[in-house]
PyMOL commands that place a pseudoatom at each C-alpha (Angstrom):
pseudoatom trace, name=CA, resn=UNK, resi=1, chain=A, elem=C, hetatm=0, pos=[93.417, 103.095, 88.902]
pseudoatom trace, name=CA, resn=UNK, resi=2, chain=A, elem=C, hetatm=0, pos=[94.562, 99.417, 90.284]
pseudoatom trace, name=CA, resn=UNK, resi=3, chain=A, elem=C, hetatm=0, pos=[92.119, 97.623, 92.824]
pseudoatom trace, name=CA, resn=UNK, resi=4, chain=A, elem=C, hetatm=0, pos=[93.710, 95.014, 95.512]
pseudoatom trace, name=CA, resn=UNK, resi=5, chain=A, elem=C, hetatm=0, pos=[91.364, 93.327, 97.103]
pseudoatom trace, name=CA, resn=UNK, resi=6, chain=A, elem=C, hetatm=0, pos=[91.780, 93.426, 100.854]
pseudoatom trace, name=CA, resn=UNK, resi=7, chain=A, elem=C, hetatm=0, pos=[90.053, 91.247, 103.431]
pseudoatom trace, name=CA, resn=UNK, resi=8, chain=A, elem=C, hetatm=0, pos=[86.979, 93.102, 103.031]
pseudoatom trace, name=CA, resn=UNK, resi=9, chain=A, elem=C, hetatm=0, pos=[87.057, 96.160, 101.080]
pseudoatom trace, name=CA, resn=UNK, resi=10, chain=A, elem=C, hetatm=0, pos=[88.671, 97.081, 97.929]
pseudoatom trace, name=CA, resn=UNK, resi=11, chain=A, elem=C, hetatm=0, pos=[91.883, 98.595, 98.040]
pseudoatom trace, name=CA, resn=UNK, resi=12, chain=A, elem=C, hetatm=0, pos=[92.663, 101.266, 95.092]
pseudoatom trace, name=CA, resn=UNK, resi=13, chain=A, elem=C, hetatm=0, pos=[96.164, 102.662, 93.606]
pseudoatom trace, name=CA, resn=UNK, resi=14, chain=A, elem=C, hetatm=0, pos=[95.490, 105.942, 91.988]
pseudoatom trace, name=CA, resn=UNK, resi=15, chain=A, elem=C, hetatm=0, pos=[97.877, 107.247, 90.132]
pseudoatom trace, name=CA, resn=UNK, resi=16, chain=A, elem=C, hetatm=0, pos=[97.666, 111.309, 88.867]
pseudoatom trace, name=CA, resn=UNK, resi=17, chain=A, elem=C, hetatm=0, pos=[98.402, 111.776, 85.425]
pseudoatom trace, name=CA, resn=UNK, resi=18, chain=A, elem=C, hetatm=0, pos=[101.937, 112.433, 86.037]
pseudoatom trace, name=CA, resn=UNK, resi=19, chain=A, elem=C, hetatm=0, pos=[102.677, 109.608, 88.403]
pseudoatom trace, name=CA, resn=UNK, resi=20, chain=A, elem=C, hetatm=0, pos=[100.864, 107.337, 85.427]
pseudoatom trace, name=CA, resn=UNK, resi=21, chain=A, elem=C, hetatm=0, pos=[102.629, 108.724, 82.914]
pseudoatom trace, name=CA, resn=UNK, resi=22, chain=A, elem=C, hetatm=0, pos=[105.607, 107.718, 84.399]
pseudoatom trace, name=CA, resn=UNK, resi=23, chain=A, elem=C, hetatm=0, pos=[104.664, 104.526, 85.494]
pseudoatom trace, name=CA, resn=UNK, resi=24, chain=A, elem=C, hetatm=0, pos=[103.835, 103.430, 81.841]
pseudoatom trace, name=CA, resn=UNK, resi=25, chain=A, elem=C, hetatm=0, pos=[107.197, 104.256, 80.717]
pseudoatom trace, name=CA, resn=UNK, resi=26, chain=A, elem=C, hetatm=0, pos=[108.425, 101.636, 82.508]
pseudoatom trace, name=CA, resn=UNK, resi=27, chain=A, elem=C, hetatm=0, pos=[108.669, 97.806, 81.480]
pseudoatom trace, name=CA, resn=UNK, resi=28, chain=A, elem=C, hetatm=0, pos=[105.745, 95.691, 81.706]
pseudoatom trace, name=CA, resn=UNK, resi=29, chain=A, elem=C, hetatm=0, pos=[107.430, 93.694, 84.710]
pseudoatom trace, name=CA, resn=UNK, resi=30, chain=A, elem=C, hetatm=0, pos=[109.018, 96.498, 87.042]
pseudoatom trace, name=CA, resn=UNK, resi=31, chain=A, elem=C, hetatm=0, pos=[104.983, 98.248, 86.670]
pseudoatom trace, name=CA, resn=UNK, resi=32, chain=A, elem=C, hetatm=0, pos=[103.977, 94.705, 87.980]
pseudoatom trace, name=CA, resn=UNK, resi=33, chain=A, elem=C, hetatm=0, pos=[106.590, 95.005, 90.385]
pseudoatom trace, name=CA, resn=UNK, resi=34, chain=A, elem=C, hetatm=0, pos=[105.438, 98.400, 91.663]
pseudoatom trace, name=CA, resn=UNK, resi=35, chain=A, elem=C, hetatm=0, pos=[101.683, 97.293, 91.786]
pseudoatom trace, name=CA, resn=UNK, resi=36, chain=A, elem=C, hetatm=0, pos=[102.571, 94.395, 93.594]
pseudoatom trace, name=CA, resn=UNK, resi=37, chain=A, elem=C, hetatm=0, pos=[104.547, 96.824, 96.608]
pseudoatom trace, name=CA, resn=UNK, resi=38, chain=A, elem=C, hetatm=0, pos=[101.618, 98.016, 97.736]
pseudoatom trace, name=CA, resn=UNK, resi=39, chain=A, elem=C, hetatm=0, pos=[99.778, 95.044, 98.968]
pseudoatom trace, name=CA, resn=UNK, resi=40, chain=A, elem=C, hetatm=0, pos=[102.085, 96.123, 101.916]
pseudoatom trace, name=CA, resn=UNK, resi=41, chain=A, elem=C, hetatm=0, pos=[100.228, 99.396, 102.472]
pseudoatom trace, name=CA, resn=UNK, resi=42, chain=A, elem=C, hetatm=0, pos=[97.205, 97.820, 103.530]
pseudoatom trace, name=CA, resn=UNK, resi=43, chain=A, elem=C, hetatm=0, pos=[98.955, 97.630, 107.059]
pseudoatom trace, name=CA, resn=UNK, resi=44, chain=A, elem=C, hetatm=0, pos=[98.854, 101.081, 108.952]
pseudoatom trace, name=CA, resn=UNK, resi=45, chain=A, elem=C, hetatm=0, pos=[103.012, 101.040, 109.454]
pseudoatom trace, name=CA, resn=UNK, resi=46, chain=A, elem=C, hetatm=0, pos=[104.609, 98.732, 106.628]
pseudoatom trace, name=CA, resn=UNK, resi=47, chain=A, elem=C, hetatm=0, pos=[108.049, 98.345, 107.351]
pseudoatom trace, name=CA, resn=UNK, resi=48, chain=A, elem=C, hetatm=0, pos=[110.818, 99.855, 104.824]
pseudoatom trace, name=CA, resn=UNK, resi=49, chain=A, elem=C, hetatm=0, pos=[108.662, 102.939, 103.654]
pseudoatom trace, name=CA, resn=UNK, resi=50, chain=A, elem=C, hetatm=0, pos=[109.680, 106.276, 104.303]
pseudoatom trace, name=CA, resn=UNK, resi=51, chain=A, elem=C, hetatm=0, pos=[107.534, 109.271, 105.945]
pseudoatom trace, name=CA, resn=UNK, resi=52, chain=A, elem=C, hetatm=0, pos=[108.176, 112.987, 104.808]
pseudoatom trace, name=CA, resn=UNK, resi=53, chain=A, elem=C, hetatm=0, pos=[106.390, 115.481, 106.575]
pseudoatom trace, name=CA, resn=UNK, resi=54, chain=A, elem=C, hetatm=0, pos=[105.139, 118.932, 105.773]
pseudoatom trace, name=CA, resn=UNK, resi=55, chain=A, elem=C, hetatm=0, pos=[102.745, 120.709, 108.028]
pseudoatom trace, name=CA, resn=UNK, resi=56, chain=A, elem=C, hetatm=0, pos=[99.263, 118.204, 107.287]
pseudoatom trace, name=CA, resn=UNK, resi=57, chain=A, elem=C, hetatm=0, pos=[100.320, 116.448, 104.267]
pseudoatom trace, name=CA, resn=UNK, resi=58, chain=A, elem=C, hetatm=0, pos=[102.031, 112.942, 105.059]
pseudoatom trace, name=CA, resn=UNK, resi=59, chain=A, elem=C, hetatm=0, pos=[103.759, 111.224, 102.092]
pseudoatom trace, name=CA, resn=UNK, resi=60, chain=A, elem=C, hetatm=0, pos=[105.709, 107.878, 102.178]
pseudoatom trace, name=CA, resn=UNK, resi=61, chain=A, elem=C, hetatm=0, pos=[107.969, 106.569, 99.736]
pseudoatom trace, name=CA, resn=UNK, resi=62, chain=A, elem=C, hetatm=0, pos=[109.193, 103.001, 99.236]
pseudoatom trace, name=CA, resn=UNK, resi=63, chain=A, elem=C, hetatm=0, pos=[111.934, 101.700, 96.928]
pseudoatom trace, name=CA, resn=UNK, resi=64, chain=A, elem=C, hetatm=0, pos=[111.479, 99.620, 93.867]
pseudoatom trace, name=CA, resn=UNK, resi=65, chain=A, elem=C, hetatm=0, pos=[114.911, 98.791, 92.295]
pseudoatom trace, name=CA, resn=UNK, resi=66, chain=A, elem=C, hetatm=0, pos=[116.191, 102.475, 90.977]
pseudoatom trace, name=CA, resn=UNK, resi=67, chain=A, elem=C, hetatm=0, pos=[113.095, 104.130, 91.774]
pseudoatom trace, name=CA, resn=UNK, resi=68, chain=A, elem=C, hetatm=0, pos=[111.155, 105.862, 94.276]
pseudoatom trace, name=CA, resn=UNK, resi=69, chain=A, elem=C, hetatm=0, pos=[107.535, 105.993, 94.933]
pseudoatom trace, name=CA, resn=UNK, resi=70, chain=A, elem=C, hetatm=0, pos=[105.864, 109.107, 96.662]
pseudoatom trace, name=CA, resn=UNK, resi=71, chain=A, elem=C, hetatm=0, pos=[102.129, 108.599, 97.694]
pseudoatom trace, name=CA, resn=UNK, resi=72, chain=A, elem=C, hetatm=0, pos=[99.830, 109.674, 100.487]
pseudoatom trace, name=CA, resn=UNK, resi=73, chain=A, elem=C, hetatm=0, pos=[97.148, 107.169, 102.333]
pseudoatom trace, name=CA, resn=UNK, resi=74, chain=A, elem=C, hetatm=0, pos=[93.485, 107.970, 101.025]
pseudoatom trace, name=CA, resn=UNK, resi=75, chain=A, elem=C, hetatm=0, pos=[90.158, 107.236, 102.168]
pseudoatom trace, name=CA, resn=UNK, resi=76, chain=A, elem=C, hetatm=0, pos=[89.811, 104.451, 99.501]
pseudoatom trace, name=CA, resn=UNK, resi=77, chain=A, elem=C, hetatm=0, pos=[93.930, 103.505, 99.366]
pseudoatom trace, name=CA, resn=UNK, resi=78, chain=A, elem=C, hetatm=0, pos=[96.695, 105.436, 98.040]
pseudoatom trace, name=CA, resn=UNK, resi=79, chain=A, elem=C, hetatm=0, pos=[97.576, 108.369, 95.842]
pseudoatom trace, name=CA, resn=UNK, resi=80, chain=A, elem=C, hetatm=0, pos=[100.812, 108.247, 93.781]
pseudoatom trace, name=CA, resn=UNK, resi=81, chain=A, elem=C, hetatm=0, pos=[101.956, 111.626, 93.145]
pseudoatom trace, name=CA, resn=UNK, resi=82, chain=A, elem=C, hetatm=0, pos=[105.511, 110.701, 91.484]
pseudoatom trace, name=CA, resn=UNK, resi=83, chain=A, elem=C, hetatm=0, pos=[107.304, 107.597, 90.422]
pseudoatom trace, name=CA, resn=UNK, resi=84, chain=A, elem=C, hetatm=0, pos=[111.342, 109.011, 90.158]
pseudoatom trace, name=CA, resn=UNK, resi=85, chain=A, elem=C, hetatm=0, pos=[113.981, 106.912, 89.378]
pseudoatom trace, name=CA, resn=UNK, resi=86, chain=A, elem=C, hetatm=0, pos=[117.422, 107.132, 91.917]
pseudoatom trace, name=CA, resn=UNK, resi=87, chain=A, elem=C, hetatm=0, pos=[119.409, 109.129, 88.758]
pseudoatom trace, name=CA, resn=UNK, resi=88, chain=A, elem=C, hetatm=0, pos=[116.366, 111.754, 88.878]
pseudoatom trace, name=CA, resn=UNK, resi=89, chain=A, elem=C, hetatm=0, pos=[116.572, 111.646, 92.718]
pseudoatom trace, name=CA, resn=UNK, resi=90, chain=A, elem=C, hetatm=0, pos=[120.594, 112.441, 92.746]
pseudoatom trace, name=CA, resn=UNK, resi=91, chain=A, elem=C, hetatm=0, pos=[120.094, 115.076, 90.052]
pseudoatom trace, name=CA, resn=UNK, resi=92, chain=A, elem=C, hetatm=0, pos=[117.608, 116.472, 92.364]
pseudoatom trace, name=CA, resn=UNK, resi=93, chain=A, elem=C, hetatm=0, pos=[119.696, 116.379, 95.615]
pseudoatom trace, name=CA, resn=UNK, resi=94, chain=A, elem=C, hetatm=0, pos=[123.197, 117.690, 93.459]
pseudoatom trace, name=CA, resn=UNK, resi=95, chain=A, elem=C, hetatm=0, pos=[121.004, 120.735, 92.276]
pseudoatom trace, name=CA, resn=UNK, resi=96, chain=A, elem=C, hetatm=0, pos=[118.846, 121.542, 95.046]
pseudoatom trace, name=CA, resn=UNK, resi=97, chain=A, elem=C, hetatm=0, pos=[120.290, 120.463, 98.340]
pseudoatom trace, name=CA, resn=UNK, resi=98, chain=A, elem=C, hetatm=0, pos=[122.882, 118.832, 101.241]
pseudoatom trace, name=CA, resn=UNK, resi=99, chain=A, elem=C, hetatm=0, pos=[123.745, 115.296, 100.994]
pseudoatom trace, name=CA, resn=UNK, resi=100, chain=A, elem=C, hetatm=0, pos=[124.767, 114.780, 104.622]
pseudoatom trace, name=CA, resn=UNK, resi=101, chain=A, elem=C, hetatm=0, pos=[121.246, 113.769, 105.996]
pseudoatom trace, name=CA, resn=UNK, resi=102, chain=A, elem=C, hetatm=0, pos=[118.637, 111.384, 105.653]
pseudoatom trace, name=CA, resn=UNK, resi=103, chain=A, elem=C, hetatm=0, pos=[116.968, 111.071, 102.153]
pseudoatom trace, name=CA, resn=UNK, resi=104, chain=A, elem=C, hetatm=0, pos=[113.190, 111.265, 103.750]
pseudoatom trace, name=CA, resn=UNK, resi=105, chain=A, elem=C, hetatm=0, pos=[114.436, 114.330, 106.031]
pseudoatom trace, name=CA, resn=UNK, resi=106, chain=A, elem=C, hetatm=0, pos=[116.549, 116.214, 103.327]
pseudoatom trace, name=CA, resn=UNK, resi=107, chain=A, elem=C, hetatm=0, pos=[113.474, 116.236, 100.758]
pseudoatom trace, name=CA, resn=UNK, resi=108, chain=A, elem=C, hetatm=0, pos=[110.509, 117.017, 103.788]
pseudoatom trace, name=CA, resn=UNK, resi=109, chain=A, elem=C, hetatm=0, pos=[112.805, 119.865, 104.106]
pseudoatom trace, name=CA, resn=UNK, resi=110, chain=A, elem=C, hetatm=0, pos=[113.090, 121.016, 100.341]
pseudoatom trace, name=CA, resn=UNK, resi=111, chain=A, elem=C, hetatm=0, pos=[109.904, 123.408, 99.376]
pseudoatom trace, name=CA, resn=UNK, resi=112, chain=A, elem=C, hetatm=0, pos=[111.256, 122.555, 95.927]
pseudoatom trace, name=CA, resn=UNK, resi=113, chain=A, elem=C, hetatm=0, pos=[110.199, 118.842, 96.253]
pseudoatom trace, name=CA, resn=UNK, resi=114, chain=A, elem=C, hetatm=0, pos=[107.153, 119.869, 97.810]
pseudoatom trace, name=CA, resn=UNK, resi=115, chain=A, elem=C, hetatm=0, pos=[106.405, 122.185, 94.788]
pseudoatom trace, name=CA, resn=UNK, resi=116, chain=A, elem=C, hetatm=0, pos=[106.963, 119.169, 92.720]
pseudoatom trace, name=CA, resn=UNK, resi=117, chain=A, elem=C, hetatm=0, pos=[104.580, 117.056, 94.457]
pseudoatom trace, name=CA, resn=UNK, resi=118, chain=A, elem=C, hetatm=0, pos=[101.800, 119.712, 94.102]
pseudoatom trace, name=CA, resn=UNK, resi=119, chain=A, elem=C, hetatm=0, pos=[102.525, 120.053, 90.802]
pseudoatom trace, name=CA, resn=UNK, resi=120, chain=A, elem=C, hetatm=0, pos=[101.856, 116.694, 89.987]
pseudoatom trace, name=CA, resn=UNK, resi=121, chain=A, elem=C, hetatm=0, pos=[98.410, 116.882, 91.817]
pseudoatom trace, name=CA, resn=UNK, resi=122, chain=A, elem=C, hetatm=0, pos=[97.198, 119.864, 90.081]
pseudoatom trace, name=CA, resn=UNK, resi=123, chain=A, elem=C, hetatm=0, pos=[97.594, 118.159, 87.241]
pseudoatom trace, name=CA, resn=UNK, resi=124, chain=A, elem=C, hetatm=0, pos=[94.809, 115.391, 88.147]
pseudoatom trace, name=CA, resn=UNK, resi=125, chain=A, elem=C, hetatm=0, pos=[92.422, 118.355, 89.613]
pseudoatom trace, name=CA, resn=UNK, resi=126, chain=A, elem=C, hetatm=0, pos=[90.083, 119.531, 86.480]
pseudoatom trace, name=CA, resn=UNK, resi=127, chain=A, elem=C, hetatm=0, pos=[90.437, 123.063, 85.468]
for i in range(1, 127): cmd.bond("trace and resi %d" % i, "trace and resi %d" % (i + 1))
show_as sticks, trace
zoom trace
């Protein structure tokens, strides 16, 4: 878990254990870089994030280099569900679906993203 201090409150990154264990594959810098991305989410709409949409879950992605970043606004911050990098991403989209729309609209679309996501939670809930 990452703090950012806001204006008045504490902001907080929380990562699930599969979002973190891909985040500390990564060099030292581009996780600094990531970190550092989301002093823009304190805002309500930052500009260049993504929304996908299914039924009352909203997630929002932003780029970092050859990755994206899925999360979903919390009480206390974010939650990062997965950290994928663009060649996962295009595997994803060759195997799974059509690659005539909008990325954010193709995966809200795909129940095989969505299963993905959920996934990843479970894996942070305790058993």
């Amino acid at each position: 878990m990452e703090r950012i201090s806001g204006s008045r409150n504490y902001f907080q990154i929380i990562f699930n254990p599969t979002s973190a264990s891909e985040l500390a594959a990564m060099p030292r810098e581009l996780q600094l870089e990531i970190l550092g991305q989301f002093k823009g989410v304190v805002e309500e709409s930052p500009a260049g994030f993504g929304t996908l949409e299914k039924g009352r879950q909203t997630l929002h992605r932003y780029r970092v280099g050859n990755y994206r970043i899925y999360f979903e606004r919390h009480a206390l911050g974010v939650v990062v569900h997965r950290i994928l990098s663009k060649n996962t991403l295009r595997d994803f989209f060759f195997r799974n679906v059509r690659m005539n729309s909008d990325e954010d609209e193709v995966l809200a679309e795909n129940p095989k993203f969505w299963k993905m996501i959920e996934e990843a939670a479970q894996a942070s809930r305790p058993s």
